[in-house]
DRENKOLNU-781978 format. One record per residue (C-alpha): x, y, z; residue number from 1. Coordinates in nm, 3 decimals. Layout:
<atoms>
{c1=X; c2=Y; c3=Z; romi=NUM}
...
</atoms>
This chain:
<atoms>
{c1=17.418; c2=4.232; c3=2.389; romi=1}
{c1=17.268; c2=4.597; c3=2.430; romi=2}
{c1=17.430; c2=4.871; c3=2.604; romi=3}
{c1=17.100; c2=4.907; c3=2.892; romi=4}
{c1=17.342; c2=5.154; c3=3.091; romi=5}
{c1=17.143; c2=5.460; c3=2.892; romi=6}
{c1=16.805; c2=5.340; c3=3.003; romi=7}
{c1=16.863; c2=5.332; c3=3.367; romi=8}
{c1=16.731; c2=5.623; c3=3.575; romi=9}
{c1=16.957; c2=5.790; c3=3.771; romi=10}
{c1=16.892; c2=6.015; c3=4.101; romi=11}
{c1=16.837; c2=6.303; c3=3.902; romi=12}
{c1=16.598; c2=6.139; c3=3.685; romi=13}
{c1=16.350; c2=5.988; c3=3.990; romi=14}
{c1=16.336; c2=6.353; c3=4.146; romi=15}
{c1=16.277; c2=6.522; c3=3.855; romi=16}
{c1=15.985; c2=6.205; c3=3.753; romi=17}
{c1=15.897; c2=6.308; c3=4.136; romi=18}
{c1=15.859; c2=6.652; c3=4.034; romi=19}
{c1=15.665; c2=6.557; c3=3.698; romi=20}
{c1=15.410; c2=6.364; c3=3.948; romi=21}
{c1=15.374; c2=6.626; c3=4.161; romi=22}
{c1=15.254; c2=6.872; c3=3.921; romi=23}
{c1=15.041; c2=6.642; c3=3.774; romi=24}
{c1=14.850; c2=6.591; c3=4.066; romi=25}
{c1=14.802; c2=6.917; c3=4.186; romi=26}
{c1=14.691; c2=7.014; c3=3.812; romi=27}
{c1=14.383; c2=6.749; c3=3.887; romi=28}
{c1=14.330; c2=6.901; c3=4.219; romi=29}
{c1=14.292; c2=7.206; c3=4.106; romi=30}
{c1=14.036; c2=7.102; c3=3.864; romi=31}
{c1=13.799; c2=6.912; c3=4.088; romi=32}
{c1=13.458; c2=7.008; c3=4.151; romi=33}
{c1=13.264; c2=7.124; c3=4.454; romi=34}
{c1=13.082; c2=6.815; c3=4.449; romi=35}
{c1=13.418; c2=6.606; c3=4.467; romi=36}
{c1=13.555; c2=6.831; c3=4.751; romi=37}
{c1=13.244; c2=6.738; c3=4.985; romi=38}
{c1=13.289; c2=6.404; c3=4.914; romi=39}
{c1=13.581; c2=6.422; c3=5.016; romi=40}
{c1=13.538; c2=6.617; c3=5.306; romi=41}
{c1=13.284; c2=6.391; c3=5.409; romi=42}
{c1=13.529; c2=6.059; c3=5.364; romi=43}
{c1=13.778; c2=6.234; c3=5.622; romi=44}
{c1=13.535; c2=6.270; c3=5.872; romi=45}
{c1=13.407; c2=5.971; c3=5.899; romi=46}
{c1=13.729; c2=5.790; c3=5.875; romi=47}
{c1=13.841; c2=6.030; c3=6.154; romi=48}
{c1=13.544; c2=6.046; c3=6.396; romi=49}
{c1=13.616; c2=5.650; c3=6.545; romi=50}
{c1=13.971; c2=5.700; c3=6.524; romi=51}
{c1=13.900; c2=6.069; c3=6.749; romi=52}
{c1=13.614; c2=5.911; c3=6.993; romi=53}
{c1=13.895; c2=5.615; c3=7.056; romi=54}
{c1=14.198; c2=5.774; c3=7.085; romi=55}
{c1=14.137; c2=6.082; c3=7.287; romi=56}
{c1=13.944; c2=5.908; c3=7.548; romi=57}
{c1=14.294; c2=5.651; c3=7.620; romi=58}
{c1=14.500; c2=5.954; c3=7.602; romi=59}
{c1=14.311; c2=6.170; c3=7.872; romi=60}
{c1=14.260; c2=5.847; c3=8.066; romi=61}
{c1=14.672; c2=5.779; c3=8.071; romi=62}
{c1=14.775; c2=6.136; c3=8.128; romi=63}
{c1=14.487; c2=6.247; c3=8.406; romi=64}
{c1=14.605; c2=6.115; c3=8.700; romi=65}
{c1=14.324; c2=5.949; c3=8.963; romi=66}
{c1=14.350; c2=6.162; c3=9.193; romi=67}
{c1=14.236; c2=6.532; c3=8.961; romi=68}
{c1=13.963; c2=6.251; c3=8.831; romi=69}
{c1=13.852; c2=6.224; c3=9.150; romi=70}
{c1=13.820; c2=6.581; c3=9.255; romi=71}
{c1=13.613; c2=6.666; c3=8.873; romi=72}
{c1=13.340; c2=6.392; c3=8.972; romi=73}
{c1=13.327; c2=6.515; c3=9.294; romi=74}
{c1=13.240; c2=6.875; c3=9.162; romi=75}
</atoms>
C-alpha cells in the first residue's frame, strides 16, 4: 500500500488553486477582443430584457397599492 496522505489537497492548497484560477481568467479577459466584448454585451441584454419586462411589472404591481393606481389613471 502507498502512503496517498501527500497527494491530498489541503485548505491551503484549494485557495491557493482558487487563486491560480482566478488569475487565469482574468489574464483571458484581459485579452479579449472588441468583437468578443459586444457579443457579450449583446448576450446580457437579451438574457436580461424578459427577465426586466417580467419582473418589474409584478414588483410595481405588489408594492403600488390600488388606491395611488387609481388616482395615476385618473390623471
Amino acid at each position: 500500500m502507498r502512503d496517498h496522505t501527500q497527494y491530498t489537497r489541503g485548505a491551503a492548497s484549494a485557495a491557493h488553486v482558487c487563486g491560480l484560477w482566478s488569475a487565469h481568467v482574468d489574464a483571458l479577459e484581459r485579452h479579449l477582443s472588441a468583437k468578443t466584448w459586444a457579443l457579450r454585451a449583446v448576450a446580457v441584454v437579451l438574457a436580461t430584457y424578459p427577465i426586466a419586462r417580467i419582473v418589474i411589472p409584478a414588483v410595481l404591481h405588489a408594492v403600488v397599492p390600488d388606491v395611488v393606481r387609481t388616482v395615476l389613471n385618473l390623471i
